[in-house]
MDAnalysis code that builds the backbone (N, CA, C; Angstrom):
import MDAnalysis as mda
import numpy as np

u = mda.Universe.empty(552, n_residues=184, atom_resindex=np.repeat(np.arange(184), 3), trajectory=True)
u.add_TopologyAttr("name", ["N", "CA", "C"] * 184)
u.add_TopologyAttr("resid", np.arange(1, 185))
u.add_TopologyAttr("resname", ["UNK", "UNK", "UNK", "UNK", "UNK", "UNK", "UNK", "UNK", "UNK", "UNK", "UNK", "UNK", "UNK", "UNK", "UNK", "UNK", "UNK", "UNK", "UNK", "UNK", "UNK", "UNK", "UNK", "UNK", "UNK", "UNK", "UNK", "UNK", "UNK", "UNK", "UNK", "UNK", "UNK", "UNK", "UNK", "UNK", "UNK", "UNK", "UNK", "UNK", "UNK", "UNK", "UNK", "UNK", "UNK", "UNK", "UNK", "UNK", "UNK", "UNK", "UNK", "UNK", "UNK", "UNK", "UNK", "UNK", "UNK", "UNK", "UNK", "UNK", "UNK", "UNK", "UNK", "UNK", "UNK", "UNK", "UNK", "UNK", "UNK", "UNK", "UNK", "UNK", "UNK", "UNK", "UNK", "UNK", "UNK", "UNK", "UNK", "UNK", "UNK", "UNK", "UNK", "UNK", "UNK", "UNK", "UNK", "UNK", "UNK", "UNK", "UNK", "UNK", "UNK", "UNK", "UNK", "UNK", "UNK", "UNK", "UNK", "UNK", "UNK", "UNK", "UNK", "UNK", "UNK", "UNK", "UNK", "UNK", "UNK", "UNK", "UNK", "UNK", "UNK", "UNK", "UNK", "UNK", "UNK", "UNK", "UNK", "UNK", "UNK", "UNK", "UNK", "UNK", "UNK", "UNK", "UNK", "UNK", "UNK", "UNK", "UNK", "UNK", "UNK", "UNK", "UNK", "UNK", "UNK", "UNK", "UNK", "UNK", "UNK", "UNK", "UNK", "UNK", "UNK", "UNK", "UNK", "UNK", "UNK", "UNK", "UNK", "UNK", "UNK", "UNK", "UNK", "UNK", "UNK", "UNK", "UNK", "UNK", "UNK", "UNK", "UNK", "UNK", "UNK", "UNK", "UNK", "UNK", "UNK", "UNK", "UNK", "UNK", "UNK", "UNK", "UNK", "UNK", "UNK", "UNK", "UNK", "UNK", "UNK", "UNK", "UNK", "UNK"])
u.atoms.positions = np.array([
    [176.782, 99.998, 22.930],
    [175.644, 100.164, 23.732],
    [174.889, 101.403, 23.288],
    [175.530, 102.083, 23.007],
    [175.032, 103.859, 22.577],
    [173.947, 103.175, 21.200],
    [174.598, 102.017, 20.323],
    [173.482, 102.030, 18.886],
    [172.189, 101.190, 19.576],
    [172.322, 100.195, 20.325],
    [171.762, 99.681, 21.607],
    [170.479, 100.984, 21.473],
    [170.737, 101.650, 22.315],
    [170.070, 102.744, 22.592],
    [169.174, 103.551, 21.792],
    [170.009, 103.584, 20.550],
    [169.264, 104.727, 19.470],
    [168.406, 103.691, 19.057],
    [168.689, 102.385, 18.658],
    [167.812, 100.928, 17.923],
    [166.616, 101.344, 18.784],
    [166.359, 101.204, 19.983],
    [165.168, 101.308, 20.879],
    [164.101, 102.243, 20.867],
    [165.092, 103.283, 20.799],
    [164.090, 104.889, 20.394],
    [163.392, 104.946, 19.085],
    [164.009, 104.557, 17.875],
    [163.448, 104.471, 16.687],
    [162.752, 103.037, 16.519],
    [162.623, 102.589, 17.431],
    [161.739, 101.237, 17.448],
    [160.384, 101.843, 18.151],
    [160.768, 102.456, 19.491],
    [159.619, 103.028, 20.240],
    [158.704, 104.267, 19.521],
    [159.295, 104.944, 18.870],
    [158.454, 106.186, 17.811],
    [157.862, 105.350, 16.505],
    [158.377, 104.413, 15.871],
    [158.412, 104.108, 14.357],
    [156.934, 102.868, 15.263],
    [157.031, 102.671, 16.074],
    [155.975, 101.400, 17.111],
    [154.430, 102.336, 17.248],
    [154.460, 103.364, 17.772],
    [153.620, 103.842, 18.243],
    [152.939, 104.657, 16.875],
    [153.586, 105.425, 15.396],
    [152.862, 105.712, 14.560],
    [152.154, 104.249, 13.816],
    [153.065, 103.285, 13.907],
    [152.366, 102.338, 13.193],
    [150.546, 101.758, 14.071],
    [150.797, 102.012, 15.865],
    [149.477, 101.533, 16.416],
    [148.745, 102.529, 16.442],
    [148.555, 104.078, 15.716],
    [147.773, 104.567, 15.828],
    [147.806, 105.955, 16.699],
    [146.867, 106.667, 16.186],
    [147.259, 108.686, 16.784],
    [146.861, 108.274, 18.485],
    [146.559, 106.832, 19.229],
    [146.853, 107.270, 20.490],
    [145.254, 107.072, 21.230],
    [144.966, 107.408, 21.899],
    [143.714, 107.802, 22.952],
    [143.126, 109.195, 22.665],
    [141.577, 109.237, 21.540],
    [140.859, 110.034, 21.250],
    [140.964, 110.969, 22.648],
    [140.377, 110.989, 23.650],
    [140.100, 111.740, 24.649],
    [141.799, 112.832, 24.528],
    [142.755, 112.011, 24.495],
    [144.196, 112.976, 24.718],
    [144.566, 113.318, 23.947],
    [143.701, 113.783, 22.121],
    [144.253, 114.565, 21.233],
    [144.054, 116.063, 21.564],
    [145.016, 116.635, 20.734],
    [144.936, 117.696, 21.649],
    [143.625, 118.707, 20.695],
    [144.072, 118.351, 18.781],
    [143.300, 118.617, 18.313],
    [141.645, 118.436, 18.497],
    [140.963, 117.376, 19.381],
    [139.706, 117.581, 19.690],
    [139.289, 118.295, 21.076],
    [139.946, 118.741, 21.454],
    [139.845, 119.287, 23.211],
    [138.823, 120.681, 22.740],
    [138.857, 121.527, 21.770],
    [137.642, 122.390, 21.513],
    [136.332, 121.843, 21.762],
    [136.218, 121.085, 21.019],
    [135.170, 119.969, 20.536],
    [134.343, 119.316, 22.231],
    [135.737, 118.392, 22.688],
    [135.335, 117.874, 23.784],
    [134.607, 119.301, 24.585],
    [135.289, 120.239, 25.077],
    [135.140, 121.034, 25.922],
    [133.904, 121.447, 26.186],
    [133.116, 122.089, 24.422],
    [131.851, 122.072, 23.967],
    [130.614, 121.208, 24.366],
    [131.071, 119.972, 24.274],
    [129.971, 119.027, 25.033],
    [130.160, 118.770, 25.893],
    [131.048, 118.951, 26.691],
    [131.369, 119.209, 28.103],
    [130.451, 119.952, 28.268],
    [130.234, 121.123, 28.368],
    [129.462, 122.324, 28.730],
    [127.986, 121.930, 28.469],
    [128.093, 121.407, 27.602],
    [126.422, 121.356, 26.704],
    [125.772, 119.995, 27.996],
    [126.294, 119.097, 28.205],
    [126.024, 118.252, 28.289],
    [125.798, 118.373, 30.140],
    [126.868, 119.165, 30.749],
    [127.161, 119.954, 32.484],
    [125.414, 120.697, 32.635],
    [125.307, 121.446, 31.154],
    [124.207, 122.075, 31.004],
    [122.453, 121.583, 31.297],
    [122.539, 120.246, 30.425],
    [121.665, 119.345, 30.588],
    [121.491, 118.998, 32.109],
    [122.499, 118.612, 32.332],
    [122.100, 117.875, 33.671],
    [122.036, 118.672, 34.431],
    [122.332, 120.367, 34.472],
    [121.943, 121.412, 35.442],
    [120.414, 121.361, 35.384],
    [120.114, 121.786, 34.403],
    [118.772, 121.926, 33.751],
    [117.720, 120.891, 34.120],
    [117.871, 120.062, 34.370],
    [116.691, 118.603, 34.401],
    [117.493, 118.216, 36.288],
    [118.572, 118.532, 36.520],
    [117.878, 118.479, 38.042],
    [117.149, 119.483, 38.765],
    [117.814, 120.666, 38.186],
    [117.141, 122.046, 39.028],
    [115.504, 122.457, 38.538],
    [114.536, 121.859, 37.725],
    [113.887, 121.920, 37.507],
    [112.710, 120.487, 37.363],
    [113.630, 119.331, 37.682],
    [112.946, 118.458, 38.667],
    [113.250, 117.472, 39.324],
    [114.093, 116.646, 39.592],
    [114.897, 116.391, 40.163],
    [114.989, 117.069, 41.856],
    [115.939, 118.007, 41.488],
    [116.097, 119.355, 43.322],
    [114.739, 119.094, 43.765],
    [113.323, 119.785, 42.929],
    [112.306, 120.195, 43.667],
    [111.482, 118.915, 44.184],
    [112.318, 118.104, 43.646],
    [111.129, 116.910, 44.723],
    [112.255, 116.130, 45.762],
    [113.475, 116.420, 45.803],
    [114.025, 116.021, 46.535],
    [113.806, 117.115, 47.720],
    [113.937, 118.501, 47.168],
    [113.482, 119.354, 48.070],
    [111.858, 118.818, 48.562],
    [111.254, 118.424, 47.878],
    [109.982, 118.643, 48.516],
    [109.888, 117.135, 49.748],
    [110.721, 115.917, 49.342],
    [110.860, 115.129, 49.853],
    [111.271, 115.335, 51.592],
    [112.394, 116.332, 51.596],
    [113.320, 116.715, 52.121],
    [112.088, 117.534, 53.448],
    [111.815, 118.475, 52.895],
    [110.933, 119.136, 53.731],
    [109.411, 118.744, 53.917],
    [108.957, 117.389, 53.882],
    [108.057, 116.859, 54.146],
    [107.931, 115.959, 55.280],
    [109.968, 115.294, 54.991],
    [110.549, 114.719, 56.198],
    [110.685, 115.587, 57.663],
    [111.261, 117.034, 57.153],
    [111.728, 118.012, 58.358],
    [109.894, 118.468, 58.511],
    [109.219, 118.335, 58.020],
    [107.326, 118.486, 58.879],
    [106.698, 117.230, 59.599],
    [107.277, 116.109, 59.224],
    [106.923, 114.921, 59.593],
    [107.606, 114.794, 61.143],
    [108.775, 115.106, 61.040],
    [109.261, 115.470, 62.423],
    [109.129, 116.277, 63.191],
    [109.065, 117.463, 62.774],
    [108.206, 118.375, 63.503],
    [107.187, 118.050, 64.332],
    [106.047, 117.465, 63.497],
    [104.780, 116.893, 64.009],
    [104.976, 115.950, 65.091],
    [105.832, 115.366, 64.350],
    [105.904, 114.007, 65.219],
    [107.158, 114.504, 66.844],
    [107.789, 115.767, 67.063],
    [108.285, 116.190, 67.784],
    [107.546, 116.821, 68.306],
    [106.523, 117.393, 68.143],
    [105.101, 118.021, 68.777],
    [104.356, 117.112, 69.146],
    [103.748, 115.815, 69.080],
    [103.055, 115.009, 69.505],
    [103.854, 114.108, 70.471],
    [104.716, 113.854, 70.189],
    [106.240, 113.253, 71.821],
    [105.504, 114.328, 72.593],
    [105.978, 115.950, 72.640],
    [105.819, 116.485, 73.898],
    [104.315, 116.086, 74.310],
    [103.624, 116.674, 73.330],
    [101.955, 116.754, 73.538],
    [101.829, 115.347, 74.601],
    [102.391, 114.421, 74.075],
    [102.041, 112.639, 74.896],
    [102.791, 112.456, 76.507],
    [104.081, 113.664, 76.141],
    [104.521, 113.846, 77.898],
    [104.271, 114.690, 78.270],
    [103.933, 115.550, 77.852],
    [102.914, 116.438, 78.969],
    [101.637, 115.533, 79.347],
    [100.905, 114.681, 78.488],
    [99.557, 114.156, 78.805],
    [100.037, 112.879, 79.567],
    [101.443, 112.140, 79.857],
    [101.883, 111.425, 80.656],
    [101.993, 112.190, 81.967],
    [102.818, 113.832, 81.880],
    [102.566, 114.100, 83.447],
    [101.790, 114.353, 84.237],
    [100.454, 114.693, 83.254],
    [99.270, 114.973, 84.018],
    [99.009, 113.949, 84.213],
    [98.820, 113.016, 83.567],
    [98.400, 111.791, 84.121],
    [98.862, 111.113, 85.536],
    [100.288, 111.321, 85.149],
    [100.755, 110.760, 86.035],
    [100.650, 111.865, 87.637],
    [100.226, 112.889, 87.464],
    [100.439, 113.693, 88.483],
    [98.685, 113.384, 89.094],
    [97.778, 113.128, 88.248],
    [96.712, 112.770, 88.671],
    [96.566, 111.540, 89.488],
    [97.129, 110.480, 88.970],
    [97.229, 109.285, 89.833],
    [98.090, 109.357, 90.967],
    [99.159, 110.478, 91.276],
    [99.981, 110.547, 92.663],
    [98.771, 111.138, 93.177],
    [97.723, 111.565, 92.885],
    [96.710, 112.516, 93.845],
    [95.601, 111.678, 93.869],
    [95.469, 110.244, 93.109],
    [94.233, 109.864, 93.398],
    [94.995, 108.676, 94.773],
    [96.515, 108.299, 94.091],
    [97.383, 107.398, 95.385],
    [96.885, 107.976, 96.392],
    [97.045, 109.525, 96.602],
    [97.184, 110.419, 97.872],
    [96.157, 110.115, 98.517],
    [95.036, 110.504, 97.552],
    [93.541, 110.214, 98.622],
    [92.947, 109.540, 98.988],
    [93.596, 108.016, 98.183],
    [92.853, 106.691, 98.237],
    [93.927, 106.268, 99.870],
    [94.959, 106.624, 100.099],
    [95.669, 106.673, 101.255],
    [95.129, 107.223, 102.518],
    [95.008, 108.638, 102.182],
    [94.063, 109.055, 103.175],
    [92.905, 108.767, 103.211],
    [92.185, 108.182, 102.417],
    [90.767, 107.468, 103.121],
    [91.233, 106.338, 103.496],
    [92.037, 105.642, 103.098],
    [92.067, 104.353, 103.623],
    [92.842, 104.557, 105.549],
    [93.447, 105.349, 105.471],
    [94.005, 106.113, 106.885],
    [92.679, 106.381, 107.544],
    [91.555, 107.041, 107.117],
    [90.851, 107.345, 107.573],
    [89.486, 106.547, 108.036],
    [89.638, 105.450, 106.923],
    [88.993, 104.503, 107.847],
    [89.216, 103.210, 108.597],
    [90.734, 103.231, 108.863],
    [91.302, 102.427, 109.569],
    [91.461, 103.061, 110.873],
    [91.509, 104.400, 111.265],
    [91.037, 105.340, 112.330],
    [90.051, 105.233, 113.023],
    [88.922, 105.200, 111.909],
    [87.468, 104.865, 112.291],
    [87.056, 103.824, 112.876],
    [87.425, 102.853, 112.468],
    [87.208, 101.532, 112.230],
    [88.405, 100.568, 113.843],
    [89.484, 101.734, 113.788],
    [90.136, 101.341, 115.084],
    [89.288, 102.057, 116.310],
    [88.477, 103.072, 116.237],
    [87.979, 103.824, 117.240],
    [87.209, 103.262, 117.643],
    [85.950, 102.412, 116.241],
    [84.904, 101.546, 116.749],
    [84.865, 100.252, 117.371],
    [86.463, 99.689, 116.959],
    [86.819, 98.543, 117.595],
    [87.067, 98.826, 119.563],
    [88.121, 99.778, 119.334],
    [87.737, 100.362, 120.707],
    [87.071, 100.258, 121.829],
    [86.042, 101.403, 121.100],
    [84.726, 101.689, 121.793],
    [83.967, 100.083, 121.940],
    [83.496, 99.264, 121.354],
    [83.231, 98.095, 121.511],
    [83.704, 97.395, 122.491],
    [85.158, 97.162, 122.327],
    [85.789, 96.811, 123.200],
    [86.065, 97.432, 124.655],
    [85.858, 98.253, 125.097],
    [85.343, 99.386, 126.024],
    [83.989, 98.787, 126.810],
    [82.768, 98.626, 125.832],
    [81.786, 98.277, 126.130],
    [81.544, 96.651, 126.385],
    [82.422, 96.445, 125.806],
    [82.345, 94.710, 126.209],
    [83.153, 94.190, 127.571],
    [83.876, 95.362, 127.501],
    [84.623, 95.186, 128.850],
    [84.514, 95.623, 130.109],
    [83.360, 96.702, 130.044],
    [82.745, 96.984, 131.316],
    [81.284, 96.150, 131.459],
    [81.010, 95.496, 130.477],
    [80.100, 94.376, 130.495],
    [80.228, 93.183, 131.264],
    [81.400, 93.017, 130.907],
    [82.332, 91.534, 131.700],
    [82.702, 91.795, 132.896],
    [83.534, 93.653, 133.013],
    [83.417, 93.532, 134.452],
    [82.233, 93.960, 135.163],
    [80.697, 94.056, 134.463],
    [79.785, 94.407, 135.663],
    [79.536, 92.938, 135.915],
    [79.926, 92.148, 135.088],
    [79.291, 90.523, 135.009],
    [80.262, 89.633, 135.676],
    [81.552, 90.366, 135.854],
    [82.220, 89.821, 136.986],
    [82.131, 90.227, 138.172],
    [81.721, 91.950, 138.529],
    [80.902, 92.067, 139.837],
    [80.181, 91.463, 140.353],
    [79.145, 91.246, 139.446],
    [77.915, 90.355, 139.886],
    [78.658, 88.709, 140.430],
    [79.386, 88.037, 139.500],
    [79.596, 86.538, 140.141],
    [80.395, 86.741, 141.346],
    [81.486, 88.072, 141.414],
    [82.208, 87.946, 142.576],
    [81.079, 88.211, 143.783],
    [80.265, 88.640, 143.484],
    [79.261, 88.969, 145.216],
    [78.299, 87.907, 145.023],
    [78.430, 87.386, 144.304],
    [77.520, 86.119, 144.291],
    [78.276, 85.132, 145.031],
    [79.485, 84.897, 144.553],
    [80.377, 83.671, 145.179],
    [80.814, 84.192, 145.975],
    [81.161, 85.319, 146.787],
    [81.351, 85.899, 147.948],
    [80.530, 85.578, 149.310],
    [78.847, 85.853, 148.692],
    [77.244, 85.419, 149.381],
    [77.821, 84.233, 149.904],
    [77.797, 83.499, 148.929],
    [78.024, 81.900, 148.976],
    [79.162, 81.256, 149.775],
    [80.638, 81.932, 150.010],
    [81.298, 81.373, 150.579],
    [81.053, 82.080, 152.128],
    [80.337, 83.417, 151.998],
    [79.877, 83.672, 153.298],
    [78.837, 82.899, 154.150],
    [78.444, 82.522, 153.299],
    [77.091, 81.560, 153.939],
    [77.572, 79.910, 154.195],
    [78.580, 79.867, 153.076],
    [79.288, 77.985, 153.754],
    [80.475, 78.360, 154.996],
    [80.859, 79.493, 154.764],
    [81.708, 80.097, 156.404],
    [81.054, 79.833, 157.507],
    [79.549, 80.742, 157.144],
    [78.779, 80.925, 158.662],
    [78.297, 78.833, 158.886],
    [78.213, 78.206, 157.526],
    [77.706, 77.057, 157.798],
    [78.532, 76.111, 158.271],
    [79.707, 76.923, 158.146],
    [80.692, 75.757, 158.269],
    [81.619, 76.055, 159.938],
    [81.181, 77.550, 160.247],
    [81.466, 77.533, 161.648],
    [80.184, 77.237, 162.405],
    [79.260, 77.204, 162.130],
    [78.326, 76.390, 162.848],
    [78.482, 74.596, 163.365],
    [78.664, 74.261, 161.963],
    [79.142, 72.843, 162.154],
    [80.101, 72.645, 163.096],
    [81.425, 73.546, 162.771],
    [82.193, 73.088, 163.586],
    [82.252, 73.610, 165.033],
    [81.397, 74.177, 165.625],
    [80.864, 74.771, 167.033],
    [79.807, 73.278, 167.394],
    [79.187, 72.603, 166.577],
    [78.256, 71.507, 166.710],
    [79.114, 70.311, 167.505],
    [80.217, 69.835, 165.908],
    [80.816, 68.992, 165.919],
    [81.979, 69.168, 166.962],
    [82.591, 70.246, 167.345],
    [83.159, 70.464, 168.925],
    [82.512, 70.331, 170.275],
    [81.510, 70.740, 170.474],
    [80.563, 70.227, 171.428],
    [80.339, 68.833, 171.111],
    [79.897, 68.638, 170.131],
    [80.151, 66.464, 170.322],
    [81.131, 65.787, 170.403],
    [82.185, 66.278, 170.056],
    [83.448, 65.417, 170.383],
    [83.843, 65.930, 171.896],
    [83.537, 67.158, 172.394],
    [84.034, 67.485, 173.790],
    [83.216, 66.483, 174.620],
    [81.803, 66.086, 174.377],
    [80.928, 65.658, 174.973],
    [82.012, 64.331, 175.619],
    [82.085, 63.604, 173.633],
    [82.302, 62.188, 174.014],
    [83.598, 62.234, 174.759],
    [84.607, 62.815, 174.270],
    [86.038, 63.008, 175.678],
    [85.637, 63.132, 176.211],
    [84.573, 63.620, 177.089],
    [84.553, 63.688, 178.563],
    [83.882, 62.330, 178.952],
    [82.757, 62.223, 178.150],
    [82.635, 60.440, 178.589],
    [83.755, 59.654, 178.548],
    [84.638, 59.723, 177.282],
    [85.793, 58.738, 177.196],
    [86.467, 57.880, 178.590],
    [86.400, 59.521, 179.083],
    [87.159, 59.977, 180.866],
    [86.441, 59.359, 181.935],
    [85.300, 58.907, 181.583],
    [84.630, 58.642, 182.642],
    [83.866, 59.466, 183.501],
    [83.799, 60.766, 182.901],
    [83.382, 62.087, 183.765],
    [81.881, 62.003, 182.819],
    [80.685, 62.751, 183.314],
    [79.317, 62.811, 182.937],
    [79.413, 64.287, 182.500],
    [79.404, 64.297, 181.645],
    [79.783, 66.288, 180.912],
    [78.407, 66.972, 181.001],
    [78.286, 68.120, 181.689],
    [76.995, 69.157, 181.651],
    [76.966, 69.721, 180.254],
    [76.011, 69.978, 179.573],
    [75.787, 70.431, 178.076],
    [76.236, 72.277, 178.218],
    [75.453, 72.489, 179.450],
    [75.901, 73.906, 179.509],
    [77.453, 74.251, 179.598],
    [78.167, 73.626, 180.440],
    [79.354, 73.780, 180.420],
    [80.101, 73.128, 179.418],
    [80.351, 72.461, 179.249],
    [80.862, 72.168, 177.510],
    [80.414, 73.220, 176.807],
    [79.447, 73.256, 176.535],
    [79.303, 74.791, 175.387],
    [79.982, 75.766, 176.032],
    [79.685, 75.922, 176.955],
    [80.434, 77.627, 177.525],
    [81.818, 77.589, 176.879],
    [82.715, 75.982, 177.015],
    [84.238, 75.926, 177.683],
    [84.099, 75.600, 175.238],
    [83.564, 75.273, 174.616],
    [83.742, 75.229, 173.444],
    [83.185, 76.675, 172.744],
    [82.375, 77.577, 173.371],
    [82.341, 78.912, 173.104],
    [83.104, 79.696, 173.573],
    [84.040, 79.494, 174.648],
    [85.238, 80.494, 174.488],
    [86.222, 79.741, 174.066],
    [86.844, 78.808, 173.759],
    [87.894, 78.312, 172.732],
    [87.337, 79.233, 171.675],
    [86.367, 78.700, 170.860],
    [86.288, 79.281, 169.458],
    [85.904, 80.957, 169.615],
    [85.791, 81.221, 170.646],
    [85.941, 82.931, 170.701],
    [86.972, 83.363, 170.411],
    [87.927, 82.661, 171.562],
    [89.478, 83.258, 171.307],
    [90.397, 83.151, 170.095],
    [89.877, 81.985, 169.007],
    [89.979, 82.225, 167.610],
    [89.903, 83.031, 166.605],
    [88.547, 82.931, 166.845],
    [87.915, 84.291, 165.988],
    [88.303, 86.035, 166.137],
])
């Protein structure tokens, strides 16, 4: 097993000179070389961003941070001009309230007063019919106790004829004027 072993190693070294010195980048002999354009090349690309490249990303950069700015100044500028606004319309609400209060006040006072006047209208106009129909039932009272002072004397008359008795006009009235005295 041990020649096993050594066969492998001199297979693996005698393998690798025959494919070649290996991977350029991992000689050790070019690492000066590399290092050199390393630098040269770190150099370049310092050079051509920091001189244009950076300055327009910078300028990009801070055109964005003014754009916001502005545009963070015109937000407030638009809420402040929202609160005035809006503080103007709670004050035009306010007054369009109080006039409208104020002429529903008015407008209830004049209903009122109208009504006031229409109603001592009706009752002078119900004074008037009550002494009118008052007149009137005073006057069918007096007409109607007349009648019935008439129509009692004629029916006393005829009862007493009924009776067979001859009735004096004077006395019948007397005896039908104190009945209806003692009524009244």
């Amino acid at each position: 097993m041990a020649t096993e072993t050594i066969a492998a190693d001199e297979l693996a070294v005698h393998g690798a000179e025959a494919a070649g010195p290996g991977m350029p980048q991992l000689d050790v002999s070019s690492f000066p070389n590399q290092i050199f354009w390393l630098l040269v090349t770190l150099g370049v690309i310092y050079f051509v961003l920091s001189r244009f490249a950076l300055p327009r990303i910078g300028a990009v950069l801070a055109e964005r941070a003014g754009t916001i700015t502005n545009d963070i100044a015109a937000a407030e500028e638009l809420r402040h001009r929202a609160r005035e606004a809006e503080a103007a319309y709670d004050k035009a609400l306010a007054d369009a309230r109080a006039e409208a209060n104020r002429i529903v006040a008015e407008t209830k006072a004049q209903i009122q007063a109208d009504l006031d006047a229409e109603m001592e209208k009706a009752d002078a106009q119900i004074a008037a019919k009550t002494a009118e129909s008052q007149k009137a039932i005073d006057e069918i009272r007096d007409s109607a106790a007349r009648n019935v002072s008439e129509v009692a004397r004629d029916v006393a008359r005829d009862i007493v004829a009924a009776f067979g008795a001859e009735a004096d006009a004077k006395t019948v009235d007397a005896a039908v004027d104190a009945k209806l005295g003692e009524r009244a």
